[in-house]
C-alpha positions as CSV (number, residue, x, y, z in Angstrom):
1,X,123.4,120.8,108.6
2,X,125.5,121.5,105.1
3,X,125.2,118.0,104.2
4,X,121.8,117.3,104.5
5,X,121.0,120.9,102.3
6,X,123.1,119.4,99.7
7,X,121.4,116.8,99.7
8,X,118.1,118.0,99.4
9,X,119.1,120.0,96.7
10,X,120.9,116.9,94.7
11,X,118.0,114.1,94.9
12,X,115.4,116.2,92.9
13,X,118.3,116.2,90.7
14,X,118.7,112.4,90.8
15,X,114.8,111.8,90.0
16,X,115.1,113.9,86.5
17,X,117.7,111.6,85.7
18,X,115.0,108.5,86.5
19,X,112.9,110.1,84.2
20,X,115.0,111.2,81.8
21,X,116.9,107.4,81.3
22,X,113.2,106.0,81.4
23,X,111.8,107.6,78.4
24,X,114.6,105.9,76.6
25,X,113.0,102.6,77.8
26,X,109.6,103.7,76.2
27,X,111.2,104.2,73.1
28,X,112.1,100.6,72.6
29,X,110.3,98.0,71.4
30,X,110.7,95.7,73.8
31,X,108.5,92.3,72.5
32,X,111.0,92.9,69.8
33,X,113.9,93.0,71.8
34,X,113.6,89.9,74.4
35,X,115.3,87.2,73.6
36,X,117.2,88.3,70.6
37,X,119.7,91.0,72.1
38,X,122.6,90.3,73.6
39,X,122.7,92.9,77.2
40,X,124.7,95.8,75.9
41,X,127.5,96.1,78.0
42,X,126.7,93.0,80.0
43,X,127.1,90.1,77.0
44,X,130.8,89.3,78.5
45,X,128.6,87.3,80.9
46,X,127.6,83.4,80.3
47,X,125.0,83.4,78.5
48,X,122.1,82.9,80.8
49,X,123.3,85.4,83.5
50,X,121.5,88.5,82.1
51,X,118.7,88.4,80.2
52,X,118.8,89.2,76.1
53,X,117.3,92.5,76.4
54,X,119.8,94.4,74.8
55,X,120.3,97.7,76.2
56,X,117.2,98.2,77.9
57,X,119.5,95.7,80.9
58,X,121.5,98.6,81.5
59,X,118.9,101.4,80.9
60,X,117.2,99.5,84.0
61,X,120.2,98.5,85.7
62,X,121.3,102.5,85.7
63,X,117.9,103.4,87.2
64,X,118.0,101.0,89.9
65,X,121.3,102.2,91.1
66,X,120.5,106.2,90.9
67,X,117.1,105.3,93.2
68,X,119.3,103.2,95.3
69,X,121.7,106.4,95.8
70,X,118.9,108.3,96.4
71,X,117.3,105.9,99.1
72,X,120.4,106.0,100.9
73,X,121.8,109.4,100.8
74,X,118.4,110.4,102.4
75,X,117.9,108.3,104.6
76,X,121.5,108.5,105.9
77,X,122.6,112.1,105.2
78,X,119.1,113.9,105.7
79,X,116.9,113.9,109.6
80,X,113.4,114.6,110.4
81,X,110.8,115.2,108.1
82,X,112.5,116.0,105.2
83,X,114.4,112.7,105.6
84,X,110.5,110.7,105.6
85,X,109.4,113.1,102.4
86,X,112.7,112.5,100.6
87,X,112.5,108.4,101.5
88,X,109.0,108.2,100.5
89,X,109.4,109.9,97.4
90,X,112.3,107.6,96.3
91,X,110.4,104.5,96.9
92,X,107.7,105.8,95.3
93,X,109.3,106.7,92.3
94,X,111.4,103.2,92.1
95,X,107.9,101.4,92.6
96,X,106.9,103.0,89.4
97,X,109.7,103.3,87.4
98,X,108.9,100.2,85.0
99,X,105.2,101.6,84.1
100,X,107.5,104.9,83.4
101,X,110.4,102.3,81.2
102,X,108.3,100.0,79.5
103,X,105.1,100.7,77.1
104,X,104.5,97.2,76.5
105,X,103.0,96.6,80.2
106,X,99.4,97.9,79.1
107,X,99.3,94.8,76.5
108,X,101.1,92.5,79.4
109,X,99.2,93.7,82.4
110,X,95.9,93.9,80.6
111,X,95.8,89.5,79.1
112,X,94.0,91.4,76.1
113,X,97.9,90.2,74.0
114,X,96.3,92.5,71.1
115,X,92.7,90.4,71.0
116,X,89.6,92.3,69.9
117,X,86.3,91.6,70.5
118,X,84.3,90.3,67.8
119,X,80.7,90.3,67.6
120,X,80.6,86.8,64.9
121,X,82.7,85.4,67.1
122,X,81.8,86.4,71.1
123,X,82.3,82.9,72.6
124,X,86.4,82.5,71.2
125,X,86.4,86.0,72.6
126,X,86.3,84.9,76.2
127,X,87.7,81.5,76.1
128,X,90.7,83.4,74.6
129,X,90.0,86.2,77.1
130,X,90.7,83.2,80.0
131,X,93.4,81.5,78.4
132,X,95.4,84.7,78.7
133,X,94.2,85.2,82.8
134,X,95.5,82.1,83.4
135,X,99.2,83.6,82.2
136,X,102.0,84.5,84.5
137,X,102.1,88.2,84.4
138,X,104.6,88.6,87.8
139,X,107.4,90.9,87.3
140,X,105.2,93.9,88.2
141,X,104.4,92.8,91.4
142,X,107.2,90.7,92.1
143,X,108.6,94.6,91.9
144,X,106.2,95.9,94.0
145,X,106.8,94.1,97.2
146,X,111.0,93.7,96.6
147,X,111.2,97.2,96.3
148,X,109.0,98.2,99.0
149,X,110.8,95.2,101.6
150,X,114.3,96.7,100.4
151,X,113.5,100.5,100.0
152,X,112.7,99.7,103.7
153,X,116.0,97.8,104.4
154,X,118.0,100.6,103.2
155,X,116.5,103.3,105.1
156,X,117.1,101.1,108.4
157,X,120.2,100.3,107.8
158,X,121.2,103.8,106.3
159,X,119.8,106.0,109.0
160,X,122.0,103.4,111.5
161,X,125.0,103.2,109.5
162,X,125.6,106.2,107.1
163,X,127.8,107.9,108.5
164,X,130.5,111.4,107.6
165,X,133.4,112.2,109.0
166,X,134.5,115.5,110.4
167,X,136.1,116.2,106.9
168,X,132.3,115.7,104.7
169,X,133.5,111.7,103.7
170,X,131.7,109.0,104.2
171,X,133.2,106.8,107.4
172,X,133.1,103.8,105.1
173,X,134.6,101.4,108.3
174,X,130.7,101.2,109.0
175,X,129.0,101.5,105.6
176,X,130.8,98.8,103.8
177,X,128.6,96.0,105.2
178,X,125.3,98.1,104.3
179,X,127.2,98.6,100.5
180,X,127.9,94.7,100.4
181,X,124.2,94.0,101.6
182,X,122.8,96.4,99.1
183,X,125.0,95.1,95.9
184,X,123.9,91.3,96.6
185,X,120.1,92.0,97.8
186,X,119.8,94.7,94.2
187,X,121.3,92.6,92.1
188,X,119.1,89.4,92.8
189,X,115.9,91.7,92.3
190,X,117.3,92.7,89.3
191,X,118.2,89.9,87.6
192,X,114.7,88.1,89.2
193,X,112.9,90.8,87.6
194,X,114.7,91.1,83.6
195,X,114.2,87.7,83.6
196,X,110.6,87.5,84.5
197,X,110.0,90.7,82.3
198,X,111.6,88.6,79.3
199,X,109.8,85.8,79.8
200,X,106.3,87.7,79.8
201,X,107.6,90.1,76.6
202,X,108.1,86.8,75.2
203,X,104.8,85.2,75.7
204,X,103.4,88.3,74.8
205,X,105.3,88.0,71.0
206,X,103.8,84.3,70.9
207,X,100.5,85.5,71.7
């Protein structure tokens, strides 16, 4: 099948990319960033709508969209095993794309927020130590499970609906409702998750 050998050879193509738009992510200083950037190309919005993380919004936004191409494309346009290895690989990837943007999730993920032991001073260590458990840290997980519930959406609903026509295009008369689905569903996880992101980078700049 010609389609499905392109694209096998296209999705490892489409993971460099992830990689590649990710390491600009790392480069930023994010604490730094939220709340005091307007979102790149996005600040025509009210104010509100996308969080004020300045261009890391769209260095996120641009890697949810190429995983989302590549969850679909091989799912839909790819059979057997290759299809299950390509899918798995895709989710996989998207599940860890933010420990791959962002640096500061060590310091958010760990509660530490910069604290060091000190020996003069062990009990403040641990009260301190408890104060930051008891903080939200979400956005990770919150991640996690969305991705995984819609990674598995769109391979359903791909391998059902994705269809080409005798000419190599896509029949869109039964993918549109799958492309309608997928816009609305990705872009409440991704404004659910830059906002919660913010809110932690935030905390973490109190800290």
């Amino acid at each position: 099948m010609e389609s499905s050998t392109e694209v096998t050879a296209v999705i490892p193509l489409l993971f460099l990319v992830v990689t590649q738009i990710s390491s600009a992510g790392r480069e930023m200083d994010l604490v730094e960033v939220a709340g005091d950037h307007n979102p790149f190309i996005l600040s025509f919005f009210s104010k509100g709508v996308f969080p004020n993380m300045g261009r890391f919004n769209f260095i996120h936004g641009v890697n949810v969209i190429v995983l989302v191409v590549a969850v679909v494309t091989s799912a839909g346009l790819t059979t057997g095993l290759q299809s299950r290895l390509l899918v798995a690989v895709s989710i996989t990837l998207w599940v860890v794309t933010p420990a791959l943007e962002v640096n500061e999730y060590d310091q958010i993920l760990d509660g530490f927020s910069g604290k060091e032991k000190d020996d003069q001073n062990v009990n403040d260590y641990f009260t301190d130590r408890e104060e930051d458990n008891d903080r939200s840290y979400h956005s990770f997980h919150v991640h996690v499970v969305w991705v995984f519930l819609y990674g598995v959406g769109l391979t359903v609903a791909s391998e059902r609906y994705l269809e080409l026509s005798a000419d190599g295009f896509v029949a869109w008369g039964r993918v549109w409702p799958l492309l309608v689905a997928a816009v609305v569903v990705g872009s409440a996880y991704y404004l659910v998750y830059m906002h919660l992101l913010q809110q932690e980078l935030e905390e973490l700049e109190e800290s």
